[in-house]
N, C-alpha and C positions, 0 to 999 in steps of 0.2 A: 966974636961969636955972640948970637943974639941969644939971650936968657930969656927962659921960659919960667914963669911963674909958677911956685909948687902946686898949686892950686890947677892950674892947666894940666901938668904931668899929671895928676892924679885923673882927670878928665879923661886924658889920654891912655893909660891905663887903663881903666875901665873900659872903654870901647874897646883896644883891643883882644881883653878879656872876652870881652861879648861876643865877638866878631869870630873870634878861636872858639867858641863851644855854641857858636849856633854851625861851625862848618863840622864841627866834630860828628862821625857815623852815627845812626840811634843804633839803638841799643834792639838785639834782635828780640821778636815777640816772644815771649811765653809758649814753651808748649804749651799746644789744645790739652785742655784736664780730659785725663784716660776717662770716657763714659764704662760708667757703672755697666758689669754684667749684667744682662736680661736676668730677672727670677726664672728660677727654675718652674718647666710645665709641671706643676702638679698633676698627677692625672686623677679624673673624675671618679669619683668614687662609682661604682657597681651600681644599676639601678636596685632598688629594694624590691625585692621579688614578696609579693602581699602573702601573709601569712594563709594558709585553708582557712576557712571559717572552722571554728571550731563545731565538733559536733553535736547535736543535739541531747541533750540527756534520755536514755532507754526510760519508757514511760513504766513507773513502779509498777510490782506486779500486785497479784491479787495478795490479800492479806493472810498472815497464815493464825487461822486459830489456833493452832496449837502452840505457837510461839505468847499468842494473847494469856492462852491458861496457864501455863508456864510461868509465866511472869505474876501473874495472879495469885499462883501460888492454890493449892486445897484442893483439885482438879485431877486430882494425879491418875485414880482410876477413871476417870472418864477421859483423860487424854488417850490412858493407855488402851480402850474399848475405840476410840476415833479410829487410834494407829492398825488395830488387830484386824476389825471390820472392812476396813479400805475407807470409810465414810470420810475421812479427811480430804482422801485424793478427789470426792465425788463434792466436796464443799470447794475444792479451792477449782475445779475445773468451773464449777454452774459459776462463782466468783467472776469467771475471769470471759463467761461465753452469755453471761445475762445480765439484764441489766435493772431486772426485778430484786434482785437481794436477796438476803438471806437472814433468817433470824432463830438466831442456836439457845436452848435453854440448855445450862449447864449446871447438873447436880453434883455438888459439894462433895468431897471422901466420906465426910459424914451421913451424908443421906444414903448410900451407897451401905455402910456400916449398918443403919438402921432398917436393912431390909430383911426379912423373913431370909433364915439361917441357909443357903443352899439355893436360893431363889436363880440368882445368877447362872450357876450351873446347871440346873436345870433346864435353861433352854437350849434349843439347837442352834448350831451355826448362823441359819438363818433367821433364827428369832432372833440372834445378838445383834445382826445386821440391822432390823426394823426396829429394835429398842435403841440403838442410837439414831437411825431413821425419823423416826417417833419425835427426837426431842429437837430435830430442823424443821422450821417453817420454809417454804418455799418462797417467800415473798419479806419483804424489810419491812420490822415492826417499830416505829419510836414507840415511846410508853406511851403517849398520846393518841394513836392509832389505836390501841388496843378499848379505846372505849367507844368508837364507833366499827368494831370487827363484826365478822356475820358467822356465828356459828353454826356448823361447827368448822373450825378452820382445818385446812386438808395439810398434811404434815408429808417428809417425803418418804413414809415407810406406805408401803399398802401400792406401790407404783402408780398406774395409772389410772386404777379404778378409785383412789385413795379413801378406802376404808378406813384406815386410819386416822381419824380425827379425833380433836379435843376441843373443851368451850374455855373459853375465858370469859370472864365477867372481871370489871373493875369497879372500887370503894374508895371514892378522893384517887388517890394516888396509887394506891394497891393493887396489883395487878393478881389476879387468881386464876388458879388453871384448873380445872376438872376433865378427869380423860375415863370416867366410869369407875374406875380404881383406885385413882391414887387423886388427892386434895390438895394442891400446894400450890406455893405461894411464891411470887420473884420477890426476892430479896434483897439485889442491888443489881445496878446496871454494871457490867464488868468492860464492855468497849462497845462504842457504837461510830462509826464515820457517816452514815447516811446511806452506805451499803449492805457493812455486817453490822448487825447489830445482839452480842453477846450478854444474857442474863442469868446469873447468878438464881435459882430454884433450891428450896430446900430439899425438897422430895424426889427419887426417880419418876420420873414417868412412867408408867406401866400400861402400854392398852388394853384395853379392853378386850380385842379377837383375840388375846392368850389364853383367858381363863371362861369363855363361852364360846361352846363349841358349835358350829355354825349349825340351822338347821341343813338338812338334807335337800337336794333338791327335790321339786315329787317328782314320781315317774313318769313318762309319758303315756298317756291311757293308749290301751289296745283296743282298737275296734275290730273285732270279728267281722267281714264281711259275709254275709248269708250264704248259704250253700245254694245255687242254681242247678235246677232240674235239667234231665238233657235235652231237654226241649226250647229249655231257655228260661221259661219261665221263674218267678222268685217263689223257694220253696217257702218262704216268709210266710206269703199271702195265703191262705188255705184256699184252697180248689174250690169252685162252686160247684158240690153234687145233688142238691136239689132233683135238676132234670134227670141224671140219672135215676135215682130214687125213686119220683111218679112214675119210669117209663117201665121198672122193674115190676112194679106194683100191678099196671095195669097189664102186663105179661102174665102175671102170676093169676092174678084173676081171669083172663080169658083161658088160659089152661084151665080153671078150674071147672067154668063153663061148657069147655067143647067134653070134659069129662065127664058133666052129669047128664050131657045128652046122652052120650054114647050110652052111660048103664041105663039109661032109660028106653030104651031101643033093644037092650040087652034082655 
């Protein structure tokens, strides 16, 4: 028997190691890797429905003086004279329907204190009205205005004929009111926005048609129309009897004549 070299065997071997695992089946694939769930559909959120615009702010209203005095403080009878008269209601109405302004003098407790004992009560209803009347200008005064004003300035007591006036005259800075009666003086500016414009006076104002009694009107003269004859004519004019008078005359005389024949025939 013919011998084979170990070194062959080993050869041999080998091949048919190789020859056995290249016939050998492969090996089955891999499962396919599980594909990933889809994400979940979110759903879209809601479109955003746009907010209203907001609304505008209600445009502030007229200013109220009596909240000014209040806060001012000293005012106390003359707010309570605003409230009693109505005169507040007639400042915050023109406030809010003109656009002329308004300019309020306003007398301190104490000036009010310093008035002849009873003064107050003595007037009527309506005088209480027109003395806080009296102390509104119808028109916005800055203090700077009041040195080119034209007196006398028309105030809103007296209605529409506005008798009711006062003068101011100004020294530097000093503001002076004369209303016939009473002499006084502004003594500080209390509010002004460029509409109302509220000052601070020592003195009440007092006008003048209180304590001077108007004259009378005169009467309307009476003409007598003349008295007319039935003829028509104006008894005014005296009658011309001239004619008559010569024709009497010359009647009388020829009587007299056809007389003194007759006794002389007689």
């Amino acid at each position: 028997m013919k011998q084979f070299s170990p070194t062959f065997l080993l050869l041999l071997l080998f091949t048919y190691c190789s020859v056995a695992w290249a016939q050998a089946p492969a090996a089955a694939p891999a499962p396919p890797a599980v594909a990933p769930a889809p994400p979940a559909v979110v759903p879209a959120p809601p479109a955003l429905v746009p907010a209203p615009p907001a609304a505008a702010p209600a445009p502030p209203g007229p200013t109220n003086v009596t909240a000014i005095l209040e806060k001012a403080s000293q005012f106390t009878t003359f707010i309570r004279l605003l409230q009693d008269t109505k005169v507040e209601n007639q400042i915050t109405t023109q406030l809010n329907d003109s656009n002329q302004g308004l300019t309020v003098f306003a007398p301190t407790d104490s000036a009010f204190s310093n008035l002849k004992g009873g003064t107050l009560n003595s007037f009527t209803a309506e005088q209480k009205v027109q003395l806080i009347q009296f102390h509104v200008l119808p028109t916005f005064y800055s203090p700077s205005q009041f040195q080119t004003a034209s007196n006398p300035l028309g105030t809103q007591a007296g209605g529409s004929e506005g008798s009711f006036g006062m003068n101011v005259t100004t020294s530097g800075n000093q503001v002076n009111i004369t209303t016939g009666v009473t002499n006084a003086t502004v003594a500080n500016t209390v509010y002004t926005d460029g509409q109302l414009a509220v000052y601070q006076v020592d003195h009440v104002l007092l006008p003048l048609n209180f304590f001077v009694t108007p004259a009378p009107a005169p009467a309307p003269s009476k003409h007598k129309k003349p008295a007319r004859s039935p003829s028509g004519s104006d008894t005014s004019t005296p009658a011309n009897t001239s004619g008559t008078t010569c024709l009497s005359k010359k009647l009388f005389q020829a009587t007299a004549c056809v007389m003194i024949v007759l006794a002389a025939f007689h």
